[in-house]
N, C-alpha and C positions, 0 to 999 in steps of 0.2 A: 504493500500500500504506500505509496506517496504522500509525506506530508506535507504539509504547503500551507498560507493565509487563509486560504481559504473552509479547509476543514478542521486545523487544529482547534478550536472550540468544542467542536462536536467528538473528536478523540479526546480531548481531555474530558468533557462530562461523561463519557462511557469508560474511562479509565478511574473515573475519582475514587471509588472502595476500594479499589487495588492501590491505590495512590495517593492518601489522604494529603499527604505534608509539599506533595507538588500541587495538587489542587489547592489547596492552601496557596502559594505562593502566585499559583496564576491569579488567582482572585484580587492578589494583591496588586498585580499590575492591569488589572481590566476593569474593576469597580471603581466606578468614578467619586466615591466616596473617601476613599483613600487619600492618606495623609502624604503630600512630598514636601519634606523638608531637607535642606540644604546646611551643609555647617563646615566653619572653616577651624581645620584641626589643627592647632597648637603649632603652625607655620609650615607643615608639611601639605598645606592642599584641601579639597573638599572634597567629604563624603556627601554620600546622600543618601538619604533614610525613607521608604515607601513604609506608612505604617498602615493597616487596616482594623479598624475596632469592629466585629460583628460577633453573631452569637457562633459557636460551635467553631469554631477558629481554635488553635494548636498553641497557640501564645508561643514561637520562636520566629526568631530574627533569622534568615539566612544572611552571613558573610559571604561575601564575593568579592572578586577581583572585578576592577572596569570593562571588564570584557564578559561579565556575567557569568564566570564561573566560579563555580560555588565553592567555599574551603569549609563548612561547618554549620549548624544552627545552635543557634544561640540561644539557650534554655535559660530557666529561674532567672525572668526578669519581672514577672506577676503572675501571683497566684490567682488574683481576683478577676482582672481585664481580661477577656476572650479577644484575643487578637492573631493578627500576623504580622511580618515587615521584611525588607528586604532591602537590605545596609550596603551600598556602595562605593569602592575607595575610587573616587569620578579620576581625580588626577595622580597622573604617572607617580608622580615624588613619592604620595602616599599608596600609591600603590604598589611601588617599589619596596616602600619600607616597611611595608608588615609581609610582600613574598619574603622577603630574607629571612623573616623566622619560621617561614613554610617547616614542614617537617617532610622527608620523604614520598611521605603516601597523599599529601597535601591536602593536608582533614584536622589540617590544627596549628594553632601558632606555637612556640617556642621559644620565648625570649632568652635562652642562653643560645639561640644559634646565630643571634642578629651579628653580623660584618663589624658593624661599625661603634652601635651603640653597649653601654654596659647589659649587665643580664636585668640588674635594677632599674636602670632606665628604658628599656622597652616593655620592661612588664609594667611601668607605669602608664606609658602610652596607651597598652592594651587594655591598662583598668580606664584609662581616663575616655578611652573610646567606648566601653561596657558600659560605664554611668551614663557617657550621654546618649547612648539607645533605650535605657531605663527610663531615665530622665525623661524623654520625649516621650514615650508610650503613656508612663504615668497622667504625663501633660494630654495628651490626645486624649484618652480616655477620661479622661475626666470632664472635656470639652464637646465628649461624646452623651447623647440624650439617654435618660434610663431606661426608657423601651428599645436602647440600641444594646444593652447588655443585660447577660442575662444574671440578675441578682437573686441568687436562691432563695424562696418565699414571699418575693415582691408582689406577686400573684395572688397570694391569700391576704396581705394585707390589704390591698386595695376593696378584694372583693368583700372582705369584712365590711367596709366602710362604706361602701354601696348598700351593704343590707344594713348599715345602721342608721341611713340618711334622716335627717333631722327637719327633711322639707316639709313644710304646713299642709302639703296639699297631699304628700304619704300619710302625713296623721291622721287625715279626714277619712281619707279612705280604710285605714287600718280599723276606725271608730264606725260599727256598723249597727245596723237593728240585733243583730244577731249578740252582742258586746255588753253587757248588764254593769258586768262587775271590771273591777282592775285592782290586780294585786299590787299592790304598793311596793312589798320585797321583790318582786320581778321588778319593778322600774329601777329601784335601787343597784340591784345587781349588773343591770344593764348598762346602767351608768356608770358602775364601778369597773365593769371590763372594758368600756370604752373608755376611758381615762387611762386602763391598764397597754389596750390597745396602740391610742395616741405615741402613748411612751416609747412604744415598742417603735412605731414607725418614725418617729424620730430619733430616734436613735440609728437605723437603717439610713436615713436620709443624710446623718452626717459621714456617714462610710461614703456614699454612694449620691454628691451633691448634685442637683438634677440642672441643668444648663440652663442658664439664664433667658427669658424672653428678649 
């Protein structure tokens, strides 16, 4: 089979169970949602960072050289953000200087193999390039709406709060021919687990601050 512009989309959607963490990355270069930012590293050059926030995303960064091949994913950068990204060193300089600590099978860096720099100073480079892919995910997602992430049990608070609506014109209707009496402890209780409620989703809400209008 010939691959080509024309069909790769439809190869990759009938390959994506076989292939979760590539499908993952295409997503990241075809959803127009996706984050590109640009950053100038510490005098060696710009990378550039493709971030995607959605649900069921694999949360790793692929490393790559400027020419789109891949040396590594970049894991534990959030546990919480459902994401992906895909990190590129754009100019030569910087691109030069983190192949020199390639390692053989070229699936990892190694800063006591760099040329030029110490073993101490390129593994600082490497952390100071890992904070800022951190850094920025953090920052995307959080820039990201809450119906864009998926925050375990956001779903039942909500729908609590829907059956507990306080609207005048649910009271009316709740209040029927059929309705004589009203336990006072029922109203109390109810009251008291929405106050308990409240709490709860406020407390949710500062993990997971929901994007400004």
């Amino acid at each position: 089979m010939e691959i080509s512009a024309k069909n790769l989309s439809g190869i990759i959607e009938n390959f994506k169970d076989m292939a979760p963490i590539a499908y993952n990355y295409y997503q990241v270069l075809t959803d127009e949602r996706t984050v590109k930012i640009e950053h100038e590293f510490t005098g060696l050059g710009t990378i550039e960072l493709h971030i995607l926030v959605n649900q069921g995303l694999h949360r790793k960064v692929m490393m790559c050289r400027k020419n789109g091949m891949k040396i590594f994913d970049k894991a534990n950068i959030s546990g919480t953000i459902q994401f992906a990204g895909i990190c590129v060193l754009k100019d030569e300089k910087i691109n030069e200087y983190f192949r020199d600590m390639e390692n053989p099978q070229h699936n990892a860096w190694e800063p006591e193999r760099h040329s030029i720099d110490s073993k101490s100073k390129a593994k600082s480079n490497i952390s100071m390039l890992y904070r800022f892919v951190k850094e920025s995910v953090i920052d995307v997602g959080k820039k990201t709406t809450v119906d864009e992430i998926d925050a375990e049990g956001m779903g039942e608070y909500f729908a609590d709060f829907e059956l507990m609506s306080t609207d005048n014109t649910g009271k009316e209707e709740a209040v029927s021919i059929h309705t004589s009496n009203i336990d006072i402890n029922i109203l109390k209780t109810d009251k008291e687990q929405m106050g308990l409620e409240r709490m709860r989703f406020r407390q949710i809400m500062e993990i997971f601050p929901m994007k400004p209008e």
